[in-house]
TORDOMAR-924029 format. One record per residue (C-alpha): residue number from 1; x, y, z; residue in one letter. Coordinates in Angstrom, 2 decimals. Layout:
% residues N
ATOM:nr:east:north:up:rest
ATOM:NUM:X:Y:Z:A
...
***
This chain:
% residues 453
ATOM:nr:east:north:up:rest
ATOM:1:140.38:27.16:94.43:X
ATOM:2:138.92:30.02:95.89:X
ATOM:3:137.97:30.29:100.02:X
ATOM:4:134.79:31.35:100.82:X
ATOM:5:134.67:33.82:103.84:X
ATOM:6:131.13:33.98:105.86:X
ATOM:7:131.00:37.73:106.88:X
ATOM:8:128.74:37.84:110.36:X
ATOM:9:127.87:41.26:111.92:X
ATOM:10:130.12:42.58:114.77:X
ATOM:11:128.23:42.61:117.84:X
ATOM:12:128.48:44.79:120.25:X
ATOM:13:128.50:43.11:123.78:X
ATOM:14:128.10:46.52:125.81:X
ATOM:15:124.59:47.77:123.54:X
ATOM:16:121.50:45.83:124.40:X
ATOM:17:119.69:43.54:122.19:X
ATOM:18:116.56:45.77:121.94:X
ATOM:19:116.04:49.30:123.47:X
ATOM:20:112.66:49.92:125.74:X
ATOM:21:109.79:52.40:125.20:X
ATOM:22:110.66:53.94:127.89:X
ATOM:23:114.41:54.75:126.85:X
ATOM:24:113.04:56.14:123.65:X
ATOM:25:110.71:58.45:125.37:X
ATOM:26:113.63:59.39:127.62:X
ATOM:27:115.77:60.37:124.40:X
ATOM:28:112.37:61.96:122.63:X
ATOM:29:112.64:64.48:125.87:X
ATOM:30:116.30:64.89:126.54:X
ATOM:31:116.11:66.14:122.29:X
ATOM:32:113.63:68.92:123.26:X
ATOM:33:114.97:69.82:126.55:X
ATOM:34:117.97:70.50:124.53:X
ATOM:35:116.47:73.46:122.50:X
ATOM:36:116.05:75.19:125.92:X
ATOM:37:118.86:78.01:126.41:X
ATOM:38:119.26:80.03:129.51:X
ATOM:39:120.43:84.09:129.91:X
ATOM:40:123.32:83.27:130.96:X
ATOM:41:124.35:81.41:127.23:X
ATOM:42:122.29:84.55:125.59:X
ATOM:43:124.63:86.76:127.47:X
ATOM:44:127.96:85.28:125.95:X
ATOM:45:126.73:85.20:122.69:X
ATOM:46:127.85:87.48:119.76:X
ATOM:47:126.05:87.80:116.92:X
ATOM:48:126.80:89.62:113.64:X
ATOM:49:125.29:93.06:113.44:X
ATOM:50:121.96:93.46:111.85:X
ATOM:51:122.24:94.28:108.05:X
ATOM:52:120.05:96.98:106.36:X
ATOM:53:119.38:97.75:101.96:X
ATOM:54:117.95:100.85:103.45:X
ATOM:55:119.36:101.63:106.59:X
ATOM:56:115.98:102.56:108.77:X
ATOM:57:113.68:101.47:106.07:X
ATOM:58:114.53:97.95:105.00:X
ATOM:59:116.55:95.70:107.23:X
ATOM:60:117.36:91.84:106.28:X
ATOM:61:115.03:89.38:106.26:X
ATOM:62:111.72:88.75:104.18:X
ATOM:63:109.46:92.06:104.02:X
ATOM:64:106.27:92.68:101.61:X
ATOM:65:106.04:96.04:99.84:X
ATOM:66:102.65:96.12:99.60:X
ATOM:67:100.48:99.03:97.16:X
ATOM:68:97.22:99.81:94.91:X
ATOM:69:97.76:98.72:91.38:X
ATOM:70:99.64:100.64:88.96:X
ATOM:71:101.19:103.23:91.67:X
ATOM:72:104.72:102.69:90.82:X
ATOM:73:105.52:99.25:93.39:X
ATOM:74:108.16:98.41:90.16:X
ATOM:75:109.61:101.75:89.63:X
ATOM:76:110.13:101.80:93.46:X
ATOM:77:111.87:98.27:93.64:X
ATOM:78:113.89:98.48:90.44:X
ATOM:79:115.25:101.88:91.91:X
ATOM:80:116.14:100.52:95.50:X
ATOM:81:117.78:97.52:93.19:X
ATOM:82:119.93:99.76:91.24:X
ATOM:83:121.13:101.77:94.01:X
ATOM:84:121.81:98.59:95.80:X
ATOM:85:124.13:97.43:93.29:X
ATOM:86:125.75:100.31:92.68:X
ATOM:87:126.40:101.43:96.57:X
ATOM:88:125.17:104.89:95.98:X
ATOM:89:121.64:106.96:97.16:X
ATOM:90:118.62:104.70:97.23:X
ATOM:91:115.70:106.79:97.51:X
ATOM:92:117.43:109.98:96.28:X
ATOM:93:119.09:110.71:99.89:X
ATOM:94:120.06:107.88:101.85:X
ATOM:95:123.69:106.49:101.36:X
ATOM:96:123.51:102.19:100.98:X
ATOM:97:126.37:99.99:101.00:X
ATOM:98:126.64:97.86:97.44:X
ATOM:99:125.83:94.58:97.64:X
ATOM:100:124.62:91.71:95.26:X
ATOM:101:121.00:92.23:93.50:X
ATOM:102:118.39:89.55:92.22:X
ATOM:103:115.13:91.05:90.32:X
ATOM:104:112.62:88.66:89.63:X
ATOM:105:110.99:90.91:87.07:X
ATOM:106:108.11:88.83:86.20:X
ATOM:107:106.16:91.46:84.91:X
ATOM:108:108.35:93.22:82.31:X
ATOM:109:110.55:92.02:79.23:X
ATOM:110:114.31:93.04:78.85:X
ATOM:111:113.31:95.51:76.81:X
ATOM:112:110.92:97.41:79.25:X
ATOM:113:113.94:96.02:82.03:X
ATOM:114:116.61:98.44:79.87:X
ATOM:115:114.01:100.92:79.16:X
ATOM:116:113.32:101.73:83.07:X
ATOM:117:116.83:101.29:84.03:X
ATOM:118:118.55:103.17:82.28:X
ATOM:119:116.05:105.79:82.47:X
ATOM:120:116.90:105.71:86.52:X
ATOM:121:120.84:105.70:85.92:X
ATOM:122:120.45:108.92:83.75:X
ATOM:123:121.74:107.06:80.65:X
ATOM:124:124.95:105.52:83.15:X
ATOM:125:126.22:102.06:82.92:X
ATOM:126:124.24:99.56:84.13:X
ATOM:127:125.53:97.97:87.42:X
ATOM:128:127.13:94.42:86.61:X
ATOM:129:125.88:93.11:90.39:X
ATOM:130:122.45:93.59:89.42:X
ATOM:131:120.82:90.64:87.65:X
ATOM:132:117.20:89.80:86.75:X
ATOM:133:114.97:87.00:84.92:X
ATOM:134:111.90:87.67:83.57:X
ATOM:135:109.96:84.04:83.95:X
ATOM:136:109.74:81.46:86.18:X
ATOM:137:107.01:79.04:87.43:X
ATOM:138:105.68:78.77:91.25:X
ATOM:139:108.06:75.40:91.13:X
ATOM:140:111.38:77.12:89.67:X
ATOM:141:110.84:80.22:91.72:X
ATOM:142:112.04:78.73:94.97:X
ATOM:143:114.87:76.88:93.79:X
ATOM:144:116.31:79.94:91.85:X
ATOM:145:116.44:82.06:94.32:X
ATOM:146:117.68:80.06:96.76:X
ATOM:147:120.42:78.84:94.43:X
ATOM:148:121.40:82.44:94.00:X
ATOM:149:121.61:83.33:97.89:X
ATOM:150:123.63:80.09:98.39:X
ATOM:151:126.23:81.82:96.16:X
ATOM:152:125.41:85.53:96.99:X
ATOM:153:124.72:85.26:100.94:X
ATOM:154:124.31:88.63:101.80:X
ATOM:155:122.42:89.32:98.44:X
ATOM:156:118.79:91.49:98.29:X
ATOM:157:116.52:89.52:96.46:X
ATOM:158:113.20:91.02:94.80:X
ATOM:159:110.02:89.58:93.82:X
ATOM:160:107.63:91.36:91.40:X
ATOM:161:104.68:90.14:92.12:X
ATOM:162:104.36:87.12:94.26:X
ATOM:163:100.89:87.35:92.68:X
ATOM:164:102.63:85.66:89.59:X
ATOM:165:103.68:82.80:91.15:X
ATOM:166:101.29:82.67:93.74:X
ATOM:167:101.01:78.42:94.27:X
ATOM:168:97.17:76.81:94.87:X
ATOM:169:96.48:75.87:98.19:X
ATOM:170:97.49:72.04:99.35:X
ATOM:171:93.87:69.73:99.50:X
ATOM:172:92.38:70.51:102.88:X
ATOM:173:94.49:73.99:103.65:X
ATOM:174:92.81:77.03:103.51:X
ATOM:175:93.74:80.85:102.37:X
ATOM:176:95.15:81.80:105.49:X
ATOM:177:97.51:78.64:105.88:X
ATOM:178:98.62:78.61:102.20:X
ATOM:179:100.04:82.63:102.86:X
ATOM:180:101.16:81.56:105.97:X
ATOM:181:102.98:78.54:104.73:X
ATOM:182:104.71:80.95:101.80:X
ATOM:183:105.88:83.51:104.12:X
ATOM:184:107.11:81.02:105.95:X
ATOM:185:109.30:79.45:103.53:X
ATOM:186:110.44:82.61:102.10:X
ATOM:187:111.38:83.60:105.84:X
ATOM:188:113.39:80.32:106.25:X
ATOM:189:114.75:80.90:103.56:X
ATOM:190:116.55:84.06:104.70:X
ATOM:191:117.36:82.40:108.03:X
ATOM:192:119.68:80.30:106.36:X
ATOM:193:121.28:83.36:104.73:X
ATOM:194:122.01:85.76:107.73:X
ATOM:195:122.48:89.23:105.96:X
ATOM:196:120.63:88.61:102.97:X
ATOM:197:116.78:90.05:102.16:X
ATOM:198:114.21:89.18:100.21:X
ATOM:199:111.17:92.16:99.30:X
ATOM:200:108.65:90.38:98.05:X
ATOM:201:105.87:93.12:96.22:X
ATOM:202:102.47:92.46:96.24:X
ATOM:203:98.88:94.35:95.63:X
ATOM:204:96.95:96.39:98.14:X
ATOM:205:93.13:95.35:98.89:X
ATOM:206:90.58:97.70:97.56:X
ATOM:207:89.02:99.75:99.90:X
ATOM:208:89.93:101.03:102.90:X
ATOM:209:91.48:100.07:105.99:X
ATOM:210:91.44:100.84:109.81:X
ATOM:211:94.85:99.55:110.70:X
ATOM:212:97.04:99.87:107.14:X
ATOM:213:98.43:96.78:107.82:X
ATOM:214:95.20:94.95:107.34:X
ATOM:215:95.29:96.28:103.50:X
ATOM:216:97.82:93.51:101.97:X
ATOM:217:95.66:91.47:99.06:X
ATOM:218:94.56:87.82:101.13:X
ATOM:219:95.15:87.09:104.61:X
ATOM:220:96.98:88.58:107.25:X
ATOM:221:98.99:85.02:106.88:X
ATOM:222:101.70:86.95:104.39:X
ATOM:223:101.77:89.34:107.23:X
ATOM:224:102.37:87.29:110.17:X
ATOM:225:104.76:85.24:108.56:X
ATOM:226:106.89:88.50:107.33:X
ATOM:227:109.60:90.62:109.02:X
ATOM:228:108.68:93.73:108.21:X
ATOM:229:106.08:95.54:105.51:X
ATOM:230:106.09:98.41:103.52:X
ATOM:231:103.10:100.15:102.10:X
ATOM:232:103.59:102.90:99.36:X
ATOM:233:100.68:105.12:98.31:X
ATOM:234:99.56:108.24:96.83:X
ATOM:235:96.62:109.44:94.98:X
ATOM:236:96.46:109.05:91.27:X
ATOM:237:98.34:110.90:89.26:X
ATOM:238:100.11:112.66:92.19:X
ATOM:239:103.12:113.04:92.99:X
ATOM:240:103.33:113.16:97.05:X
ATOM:241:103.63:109.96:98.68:X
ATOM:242:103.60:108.31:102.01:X
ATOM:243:105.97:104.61:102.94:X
ATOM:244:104.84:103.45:105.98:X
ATOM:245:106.89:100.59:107.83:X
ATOM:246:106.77:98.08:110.48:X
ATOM:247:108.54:95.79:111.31:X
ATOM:248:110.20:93.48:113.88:X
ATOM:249:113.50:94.73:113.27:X
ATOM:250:112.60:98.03:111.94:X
ATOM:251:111.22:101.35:113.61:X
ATOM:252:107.28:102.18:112.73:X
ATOM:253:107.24:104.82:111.00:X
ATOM:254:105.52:106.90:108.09:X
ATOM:255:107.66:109.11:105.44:X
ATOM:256:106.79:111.48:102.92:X
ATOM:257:108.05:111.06:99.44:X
ATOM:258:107.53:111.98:95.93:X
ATOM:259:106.98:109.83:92.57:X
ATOM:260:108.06:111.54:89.44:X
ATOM:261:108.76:110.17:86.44:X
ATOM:262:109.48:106.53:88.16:X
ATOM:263:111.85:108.51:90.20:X
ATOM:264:111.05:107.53:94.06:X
ATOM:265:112.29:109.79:96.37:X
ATOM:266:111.89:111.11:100.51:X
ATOM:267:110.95:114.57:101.21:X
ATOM:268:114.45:115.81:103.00:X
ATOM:269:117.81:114.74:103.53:X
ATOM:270:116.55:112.12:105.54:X
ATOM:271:114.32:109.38:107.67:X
ATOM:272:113.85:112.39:110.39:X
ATOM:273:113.27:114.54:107.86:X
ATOM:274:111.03:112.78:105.88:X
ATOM:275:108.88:111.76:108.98:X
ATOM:276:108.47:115.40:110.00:X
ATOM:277:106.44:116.03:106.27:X
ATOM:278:104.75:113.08:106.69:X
ATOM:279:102.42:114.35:108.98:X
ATOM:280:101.08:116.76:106.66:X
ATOM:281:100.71:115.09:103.72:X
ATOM:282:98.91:111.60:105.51:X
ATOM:283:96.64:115.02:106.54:X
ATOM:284:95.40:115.09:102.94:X
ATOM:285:96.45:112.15:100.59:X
ATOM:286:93.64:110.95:98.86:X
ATOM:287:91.30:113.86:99.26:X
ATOM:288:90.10:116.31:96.27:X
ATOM:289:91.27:119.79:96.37:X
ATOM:290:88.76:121.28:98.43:X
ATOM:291:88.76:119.26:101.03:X
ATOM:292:92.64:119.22:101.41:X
ATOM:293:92.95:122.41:101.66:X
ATOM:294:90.17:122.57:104.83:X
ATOM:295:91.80:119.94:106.32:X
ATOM:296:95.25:121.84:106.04:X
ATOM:297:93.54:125.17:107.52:X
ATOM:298:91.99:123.26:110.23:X
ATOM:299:95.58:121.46:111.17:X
ATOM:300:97.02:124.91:111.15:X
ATOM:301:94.02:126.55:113.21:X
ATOM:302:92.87:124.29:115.19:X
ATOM:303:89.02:124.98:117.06:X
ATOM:304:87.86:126.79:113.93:X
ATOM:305:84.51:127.57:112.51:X
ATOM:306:82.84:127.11:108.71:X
ATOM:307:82.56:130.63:108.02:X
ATOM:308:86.28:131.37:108.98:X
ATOM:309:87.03:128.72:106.82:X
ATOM:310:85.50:129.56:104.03:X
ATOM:311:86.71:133.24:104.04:X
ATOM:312:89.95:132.66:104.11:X
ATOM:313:89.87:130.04:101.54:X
ATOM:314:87.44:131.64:99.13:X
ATOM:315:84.64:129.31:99.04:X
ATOM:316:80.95:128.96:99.23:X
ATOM:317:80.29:128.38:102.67:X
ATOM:318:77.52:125.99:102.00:X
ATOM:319:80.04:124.10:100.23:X
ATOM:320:82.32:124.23:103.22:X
ATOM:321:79.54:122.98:105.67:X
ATOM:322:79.02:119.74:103.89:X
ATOM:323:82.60:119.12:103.04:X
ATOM:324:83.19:119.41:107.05:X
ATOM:325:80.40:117.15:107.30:X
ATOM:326:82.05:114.67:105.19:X
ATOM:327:85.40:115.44:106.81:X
ATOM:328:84.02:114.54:110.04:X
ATOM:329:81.93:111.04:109.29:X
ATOM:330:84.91:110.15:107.82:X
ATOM:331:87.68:110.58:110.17:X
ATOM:332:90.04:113.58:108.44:X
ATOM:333:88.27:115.81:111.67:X
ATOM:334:86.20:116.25:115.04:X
ATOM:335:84.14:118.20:116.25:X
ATOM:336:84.50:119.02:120.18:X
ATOM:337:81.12:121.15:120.03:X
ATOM:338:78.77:122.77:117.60:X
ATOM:339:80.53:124.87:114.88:X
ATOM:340:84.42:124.16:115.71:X
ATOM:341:86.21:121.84:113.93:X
ATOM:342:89.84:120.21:114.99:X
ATOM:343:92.49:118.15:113.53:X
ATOM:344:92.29:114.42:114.60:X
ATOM:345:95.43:114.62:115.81:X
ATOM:346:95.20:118.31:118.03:X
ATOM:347:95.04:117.80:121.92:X
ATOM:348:94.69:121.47:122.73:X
ATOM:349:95.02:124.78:120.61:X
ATOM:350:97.15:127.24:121.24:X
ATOM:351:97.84:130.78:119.41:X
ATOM:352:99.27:130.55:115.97:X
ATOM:353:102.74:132.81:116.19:X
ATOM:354:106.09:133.02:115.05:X
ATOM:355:106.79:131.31:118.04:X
ATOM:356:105.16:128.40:117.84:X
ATOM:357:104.93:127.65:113.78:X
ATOM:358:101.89:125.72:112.29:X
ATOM:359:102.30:122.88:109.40:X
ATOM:360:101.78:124.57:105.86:X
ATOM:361:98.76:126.10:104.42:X
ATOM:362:98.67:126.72:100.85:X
ATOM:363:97.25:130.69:99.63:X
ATOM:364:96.93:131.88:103.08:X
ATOM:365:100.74:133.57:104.11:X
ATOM:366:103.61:134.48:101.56:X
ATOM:367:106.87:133.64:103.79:X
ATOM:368:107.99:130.44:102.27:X
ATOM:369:109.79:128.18:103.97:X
ATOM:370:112.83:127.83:101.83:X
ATOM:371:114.38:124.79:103.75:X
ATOM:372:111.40:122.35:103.00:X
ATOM:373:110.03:125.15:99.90:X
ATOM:374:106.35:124.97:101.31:X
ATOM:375:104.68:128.08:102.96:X
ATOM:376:104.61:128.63:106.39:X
ATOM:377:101.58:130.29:108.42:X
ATOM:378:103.48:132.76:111.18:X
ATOM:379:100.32:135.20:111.26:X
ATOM:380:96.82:135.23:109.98:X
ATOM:381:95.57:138.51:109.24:X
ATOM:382:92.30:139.24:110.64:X
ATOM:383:91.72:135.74:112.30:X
ATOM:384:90.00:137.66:115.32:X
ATOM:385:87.32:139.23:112.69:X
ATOM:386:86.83:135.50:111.32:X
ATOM:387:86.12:133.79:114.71:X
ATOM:388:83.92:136.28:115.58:X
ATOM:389:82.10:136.16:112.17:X
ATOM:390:81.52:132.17:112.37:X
ATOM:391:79.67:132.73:115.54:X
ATOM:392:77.51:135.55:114.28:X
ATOM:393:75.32:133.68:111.78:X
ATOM:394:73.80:130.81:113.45:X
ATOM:395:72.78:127.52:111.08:X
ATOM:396:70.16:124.73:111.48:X
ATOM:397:71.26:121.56:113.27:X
ATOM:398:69.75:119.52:111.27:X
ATOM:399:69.96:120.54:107.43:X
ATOM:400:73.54:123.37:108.59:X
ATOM:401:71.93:125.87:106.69:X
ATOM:402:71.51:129.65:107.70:X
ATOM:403:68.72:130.21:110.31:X
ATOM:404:66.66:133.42:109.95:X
ATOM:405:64.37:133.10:113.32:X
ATOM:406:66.24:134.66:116.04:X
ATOM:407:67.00:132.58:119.03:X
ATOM:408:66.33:129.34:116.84:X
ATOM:409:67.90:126.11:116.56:X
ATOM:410:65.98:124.02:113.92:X
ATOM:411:64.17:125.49:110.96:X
ATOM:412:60.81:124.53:111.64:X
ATOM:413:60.34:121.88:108.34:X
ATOM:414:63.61:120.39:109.87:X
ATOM:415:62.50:119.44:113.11:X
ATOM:416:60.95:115.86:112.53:X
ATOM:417:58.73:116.10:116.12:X
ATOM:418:56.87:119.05:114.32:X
ATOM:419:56.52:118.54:110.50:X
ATOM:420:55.66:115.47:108.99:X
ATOM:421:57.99:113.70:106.66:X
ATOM:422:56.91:114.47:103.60:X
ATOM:423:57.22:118.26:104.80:X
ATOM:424:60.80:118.17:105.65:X
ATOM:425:63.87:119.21:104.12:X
ATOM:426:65.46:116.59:102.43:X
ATOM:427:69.54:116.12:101.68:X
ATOM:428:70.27:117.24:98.26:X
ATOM:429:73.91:115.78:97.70:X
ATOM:430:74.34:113.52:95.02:X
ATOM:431:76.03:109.93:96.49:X
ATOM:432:74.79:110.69:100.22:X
ATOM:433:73.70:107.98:102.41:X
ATOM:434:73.78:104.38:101.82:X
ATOM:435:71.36:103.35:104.04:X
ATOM:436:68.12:102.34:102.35:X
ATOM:437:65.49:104.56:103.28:X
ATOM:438:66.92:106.51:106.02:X
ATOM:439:65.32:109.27:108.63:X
ATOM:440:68.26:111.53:108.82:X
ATOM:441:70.94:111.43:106.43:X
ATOM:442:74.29:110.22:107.63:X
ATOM:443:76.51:112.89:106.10:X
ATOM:444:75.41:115.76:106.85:X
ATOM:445:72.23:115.22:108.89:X
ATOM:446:69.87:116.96:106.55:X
ATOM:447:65.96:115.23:106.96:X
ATOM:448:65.56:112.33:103.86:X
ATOM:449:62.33:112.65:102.00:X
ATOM:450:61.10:109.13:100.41:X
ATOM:451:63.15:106.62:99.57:X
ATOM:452:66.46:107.81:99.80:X
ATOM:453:68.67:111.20:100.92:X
***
């Protein structure tokens, strides 16, 4: 016959019965206090050293690599990938250690993925540590990669594009808090990896920008939630570049580079190097020919006038007048008084000598700098002659063109407080002013006649 045992619950005679608001609360407190470290524990502390892909360029952590459409964001990523996984030069001069690679390739097939790699390893082996998918929805997205880092800790992860997988916002959450939320879970997600990064690429607004960093497609919530962001450009179907970086681990800074052929590469041997072109080629990315080169001559001779300009570059100076017009509204120049134009960046002007070299001017000096294989302006011939002959032909204030009267200003059908409207000269450049119907255009201040300039 089997005995029946009553099991009762052990009790405890030194806990209370019931524990009091007020004990809670107590506990609630004591838990949050807790999170409160002093210098003194920071100061002991010893943490692993800071792990870079790209030493100076792309540190651990999550980071966007933000561009314009169709500028070469892939070839760039697949490249820094490959080099990555091989341990060899990422951006054809800097030396990174090898190290575990992820490519969510969501864009391509395996057949573009061989294609493009194996047209960056010059027909070598393809690295075994580098691995890729092709598909994967919002949902699997997370859980693969995070899978992959829990086995690959110190692994670089890449994601082309988040637009792909981009998830809807929750009910009631805006734009802002859905990016925000993202970053954020990407960024925890390389917390809990120490070492490991994941560059997540995604599209450049159209338009322009004040502050570069305002450009990333959405919100600035992708922004504020990432460590550090990259933004590649160049104009189409050129092949200079500028990366510019920021970060919270990372130095700002702003590189030149070139884009041939898929192949992504800095200008020099390295970061310093790179830097130092940059400044001439942010000078004149995205402008046409013409206005390039004036902004190049006016970097390398700073406080100059429209008819030196135009002589030494061989073009009409009417031309030149409303390109420096342009120049101007637009930020590429100034212009400290009537008829002298300087760089944005220039403080003060100085003599141009062998002493004291100038950034590079294209078709104005023949000694080439062989290091950097630009050209290198040590000596203008006959810049006296020019400065003096771009003060002896005075020009309208209004419409820039050459005045006749001596002693005048204004040509007299310019001045709008002594010829009626539909007497004045009116701007004549196709696309000016986009003001509907203006007094004075706002490009190159030429008089608008009727409806528009």
């Amino acid at each position: 016959m089997g005995i029946a045992i009553a099991l009762t619950p052990r009790i405890d005679v030194n806990e209370p019965d019931d524990v009091s608001p007020e004990a809670d609360e107590l506990e609630a407190t004591r838990k949050l206090l807790s999170r409160i470290r002093n210098g003194a524990w920071l100061d002991e502390q010893r943490f692993a050293a800071l792990q870079w892909t790209i030493p100076g360029l792309i540190p651990e952590g999550f980071g966007l690599l933000i561009g314009p459409p169709k500028i070469g964001k892939s070839w760039f990523v697949l490249g820094v990938g490959l080099a990555a996984a091989v341990g060899g030069k990422a951006l054809g001069h800097i030396q990174v250690e090898q190290r575990p690679v992820l490519y969510a390739a969501l864009e391509d097939g395996d057949r573009r993925m061989q294609d493009r790699s194996r047209h960056l390893m010059h027909g070598k082996a393809l690295p075994k540590p580098f691995e890729y998918f092709t598909q994967a929805t919002p949902d699997e997205l997370l859980p693969i990669i995070e899978t992959w880092l829990d086995q690959h800790p110190d692994g670089l992860v890449m994601l082309d594009t988040l637009g792909k997988v981009m998830p809807r916002a929750l009910p009631g959450e805006g734009v802002y808090q859905r990016d925000y939320r993202i970053g954020g879970v990407l960024k925890r997600i390389t917390d809990k990896h120490p070492g490991s990064t994941i560059l997540v690429v995604h599209h450049k607004k159209k338009g322009g920008a004040a502050d570069w960093m305002d450009s990333t497609s959405g919100t600035n919530g992708l922004n504020g939630s990432a460590d550090f962001t990259i933004l590649i450009e160049r104009a189409r179907g050129e092949t200079e570049a500028i990366i510019r970086v920021t970060g919270r681990d990372v130095n700002e800074g702003e590189y030149a580079a070139t884009a041939d052929g898929g192949h992504w590469a800095i200008a020099g041997e390295s970061l310093t190097e790179a830097a130092q072109a940059a400044r001439q080629t942010a000078a004149t990315i995205g402008l046409g020919e013409d206005s390039a080169r004036i902004v190049e001559y006016v970097t390398a001779n700073p406080n100059v006038g429209p008819s030196a300009i135009a002589a030494a570059l061989n073009l009409d100076g009417q031309n030149v007048r409303v390109y420096l017009g342009r120049l101007t509204e637009s930020g590429w120049l100034t212009k400290p008084e009537r008829g002298r134009y300087m760089p944005v960046t220039s403080v003060t002007s100085s003599p141009v000598t062998s002493n004291h070299p100038t950034p590079p001017v294209r078709g104005v000096s023949k000694e080439s700098d062989e290091r950097n294989n630009v050209t290198e302006v040590t000596h203008l011939p006959g810049l006296t002659e020019l400065a003096e002959d771009a003060t002896a032909t005075p020009t309208c204030t209004i419409c820039h063109q050459t005045l006749t009267e001596a002693g005048a200003t204004t040509h007299a059908n310019c001045d709008p407080t002594t010829a009626p409207a539909t007497q004045r000269r009116r701007c004549s450049v196709k696309g000016h002013d986009t003001h509907p119907r203006p007094d004075v255009c706002s490009t190159c201040a030429a008089i608008a006649q009727g409806g528009r300039a």
